[in-house]
N, C-alpha and C positions, 0 to 999 in steps of 0.2 A: 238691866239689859234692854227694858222697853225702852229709856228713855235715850239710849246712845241709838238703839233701831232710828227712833224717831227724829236725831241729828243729824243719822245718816239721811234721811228721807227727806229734810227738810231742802237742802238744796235745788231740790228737783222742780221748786216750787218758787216764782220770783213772781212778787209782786200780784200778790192773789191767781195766777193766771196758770192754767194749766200747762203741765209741761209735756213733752212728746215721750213716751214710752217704747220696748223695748220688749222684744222676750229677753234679749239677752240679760237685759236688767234684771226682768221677775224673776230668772235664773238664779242671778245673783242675789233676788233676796230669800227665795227658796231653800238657796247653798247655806244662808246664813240663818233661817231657821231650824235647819236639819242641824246646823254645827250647831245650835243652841242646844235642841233635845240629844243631841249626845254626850256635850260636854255638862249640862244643868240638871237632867233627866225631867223639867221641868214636860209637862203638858203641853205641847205649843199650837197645839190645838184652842184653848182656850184664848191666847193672845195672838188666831190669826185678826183678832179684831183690831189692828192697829193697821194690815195692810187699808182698812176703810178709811182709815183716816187722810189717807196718801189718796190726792188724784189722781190714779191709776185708770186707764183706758179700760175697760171693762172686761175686754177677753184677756187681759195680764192679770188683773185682781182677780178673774176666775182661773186662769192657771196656778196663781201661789195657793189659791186657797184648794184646789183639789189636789195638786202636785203635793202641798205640804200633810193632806191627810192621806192623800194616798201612798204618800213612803211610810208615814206612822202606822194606817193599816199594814200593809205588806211587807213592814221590816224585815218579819225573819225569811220570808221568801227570800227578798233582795242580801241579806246580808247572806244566804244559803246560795243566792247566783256569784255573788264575789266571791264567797271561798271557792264553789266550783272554775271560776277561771282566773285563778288567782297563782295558776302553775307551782301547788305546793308551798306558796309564800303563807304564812299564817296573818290570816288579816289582823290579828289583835297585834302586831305589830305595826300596820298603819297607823301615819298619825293620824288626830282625828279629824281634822282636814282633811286630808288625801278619799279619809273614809267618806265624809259628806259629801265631797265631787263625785266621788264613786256611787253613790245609794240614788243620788240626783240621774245622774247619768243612766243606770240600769232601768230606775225607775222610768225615764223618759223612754230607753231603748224595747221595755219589756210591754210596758202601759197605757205608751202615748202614741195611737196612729199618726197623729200630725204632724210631729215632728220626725225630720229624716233623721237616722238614725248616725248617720255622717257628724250631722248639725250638735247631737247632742255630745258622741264623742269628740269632736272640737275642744265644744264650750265649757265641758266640763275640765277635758286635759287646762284650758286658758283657767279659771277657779281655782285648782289647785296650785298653777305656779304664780296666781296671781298675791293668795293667801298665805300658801305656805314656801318650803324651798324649794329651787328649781328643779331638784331630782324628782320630785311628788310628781312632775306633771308624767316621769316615766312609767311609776307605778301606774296612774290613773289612766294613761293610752295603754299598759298591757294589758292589764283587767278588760279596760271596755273594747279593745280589739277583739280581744278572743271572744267577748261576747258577740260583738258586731259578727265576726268571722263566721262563726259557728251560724249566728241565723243565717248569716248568707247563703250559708252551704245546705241550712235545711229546706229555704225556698227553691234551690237551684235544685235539690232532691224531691220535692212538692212539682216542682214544674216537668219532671222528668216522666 
């Protein structure tokens, strides 16, 4: 698996010269280590050491590398926020796609102040239909809606 990461990665790279970066991208490699440690059960903690390899602008290499231990930390929290808004769907019937957008997504929406929380359900619903079949990306906007909704509603109850 390191060395297809590291095929994918190579492109981004012409001619010794750095290339322009992306969160959408660290996103996208985030999504693809999260699908690793679920489908491999592999550590991927161990092999964040290959995002150093990649010229990555500094605040994307520190997003994959915190992003990606901190869904491994907080698994079962996050996989405890997907069952709860999951409207009685049993997550273990997500593909395991669908489930990596979803864990990515939660995690950004529950952990990450910087990113709008809009931004993250987007990019995550675009991952899923990206990777998997076009229906995934419905599963992955109801889940992260109901999440998104629900904080809404506890700020708009916090400002009240």
């Amino acid at each position: 698996m390191e060395e297809q990461m590291k095929k994918e990665l190579e492109f981004l790279v012409e001619d010794g010269e750095k290339a322009v970066y992306n969160r959408g991208y660290a996103r996208d490699v985030v999504f693809k280590f999260v699908f690793e440690y679920e489908v491999l059960g592999e550590d991927v903690l161990q092999r964040l050491d290959i995002v150093k390899q990649i010229p990555f602008q500094r605040r994307d290499s520190d997003y994959i590398a915190e992003s990606v231990q901190g869904i491994v930390q907080h698994i079962k929290e996050i996989d405890e926020t997907i069952a709860q808004y999951s409207e009685k769907w049993d997550i273990r019937r997500l593909s395991k796609v669908a489930m990596a957008a979803i864990r990515v997504g939660v995690y950004e929406m529950k952990y990450l102040d910087d990113i709008p929380p809009r931004v993250s359900l987007n990019e995550c619903i675009n991952l899923a239909k990206k990777y998997d079949v076009p229906a995934s990306g419905k599963f992955v906007n109801g889940i992260l809606a109901n999440l998104y909704q629900a904080a809404e509603e506890n700020k708009a109850a916090e400002t009240e």
